[in-house]
C-alpha positions in Angstrom: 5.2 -15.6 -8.0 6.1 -14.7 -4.6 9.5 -12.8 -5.5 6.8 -10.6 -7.7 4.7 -10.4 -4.4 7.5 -9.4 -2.3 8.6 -6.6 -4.9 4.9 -5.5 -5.3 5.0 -5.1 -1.7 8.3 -3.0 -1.8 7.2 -0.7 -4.8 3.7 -0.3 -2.9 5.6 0.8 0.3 7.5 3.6 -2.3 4.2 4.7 -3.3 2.3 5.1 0.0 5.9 6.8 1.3 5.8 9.4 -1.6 2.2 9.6 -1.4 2.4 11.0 2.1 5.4 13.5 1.0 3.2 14.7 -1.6 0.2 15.1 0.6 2.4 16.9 3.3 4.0 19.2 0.5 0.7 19.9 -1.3 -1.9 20.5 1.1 0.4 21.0 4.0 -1.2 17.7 5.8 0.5 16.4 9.3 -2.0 13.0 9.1 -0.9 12.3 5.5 2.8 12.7 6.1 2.4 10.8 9.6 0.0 8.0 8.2 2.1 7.4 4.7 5.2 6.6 6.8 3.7 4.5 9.0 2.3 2.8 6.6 5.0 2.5 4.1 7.0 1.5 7.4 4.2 -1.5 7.7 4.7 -2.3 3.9 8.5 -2.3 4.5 8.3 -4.7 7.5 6.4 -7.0 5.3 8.9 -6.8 3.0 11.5 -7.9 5.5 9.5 -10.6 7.3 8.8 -12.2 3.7 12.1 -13.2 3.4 11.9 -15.6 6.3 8.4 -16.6 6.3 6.7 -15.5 3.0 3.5 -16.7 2.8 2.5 -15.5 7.0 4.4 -11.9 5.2 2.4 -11.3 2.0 -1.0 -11.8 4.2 -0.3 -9.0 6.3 0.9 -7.1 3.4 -2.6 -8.4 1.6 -4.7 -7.0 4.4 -2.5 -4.0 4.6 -2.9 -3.2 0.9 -6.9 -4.0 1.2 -7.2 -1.7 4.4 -5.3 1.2 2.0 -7.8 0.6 -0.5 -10.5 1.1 1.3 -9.4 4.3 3.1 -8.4 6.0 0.0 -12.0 4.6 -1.3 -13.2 6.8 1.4 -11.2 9.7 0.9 -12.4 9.8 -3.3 -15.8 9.9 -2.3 -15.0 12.6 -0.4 -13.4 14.6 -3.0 -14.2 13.0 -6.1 -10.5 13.7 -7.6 -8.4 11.1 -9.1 -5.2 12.7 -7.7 -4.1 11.3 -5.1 -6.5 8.9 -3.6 -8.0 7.5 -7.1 -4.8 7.0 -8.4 -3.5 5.5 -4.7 -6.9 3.1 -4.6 -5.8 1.6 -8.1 -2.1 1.0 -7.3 -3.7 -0.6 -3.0 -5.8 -2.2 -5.2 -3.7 -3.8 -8.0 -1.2 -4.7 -5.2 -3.7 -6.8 -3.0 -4.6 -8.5 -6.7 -0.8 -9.8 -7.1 -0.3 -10.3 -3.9 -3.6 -12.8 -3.4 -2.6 -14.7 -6.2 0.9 -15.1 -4.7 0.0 -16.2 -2.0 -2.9 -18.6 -2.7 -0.9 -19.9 -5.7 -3.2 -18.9 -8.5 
């Protein structure tokens, strides 16, 4: 269960990346481009760190994936439009899922 935590983590980071390229592109937003690779950066870093210490890893990359949710939880109910933060809270969201069970063993 952790190598599948480790690659949700990396396909997450992917995500968030494109996410901010997208944002950048679409609506010509500095903050999304800035804030998707420095958080895709975090995700990435997580990535790395799991493969020395996994468990210590995934938990940053839990709260990391939590704290994305929540943000793009904020930015829906400002716009109420699935594309891009509806779609971006599912994937954060799915992603904390595996990754909690991962790491507490469930």
């Amino acid at each position: 269960m952790i190598q599948i935590a480790q690659i949700t983590v990396m396909v997450l980071a992917i995500f968030i990346f494109i996410g901010g390229i997208i944002g950048f592109m679409k609506a010509k937003s500095k903050p999304s481009l800035i804030s998707g690779i420095i958080s895709a950066g975090l995700l990435a870093g997580c990535y790395s760190w799991s493969q020395t210490d996994a468990k210590t890893a995934l938990m940053a990359a839990d709260a990391l994936a939590v704290l994305l949710t929540v943000m793009f939880y904020f930015r829906w109910a400002k716009s109420r439009k699935f594309m891009p933060a509806g779609l971006l809270i599912l994937v954060c969201s799915l992603a904390a899922v595996v990754i909690t069970m991962a790491v507490t063993g469930s």
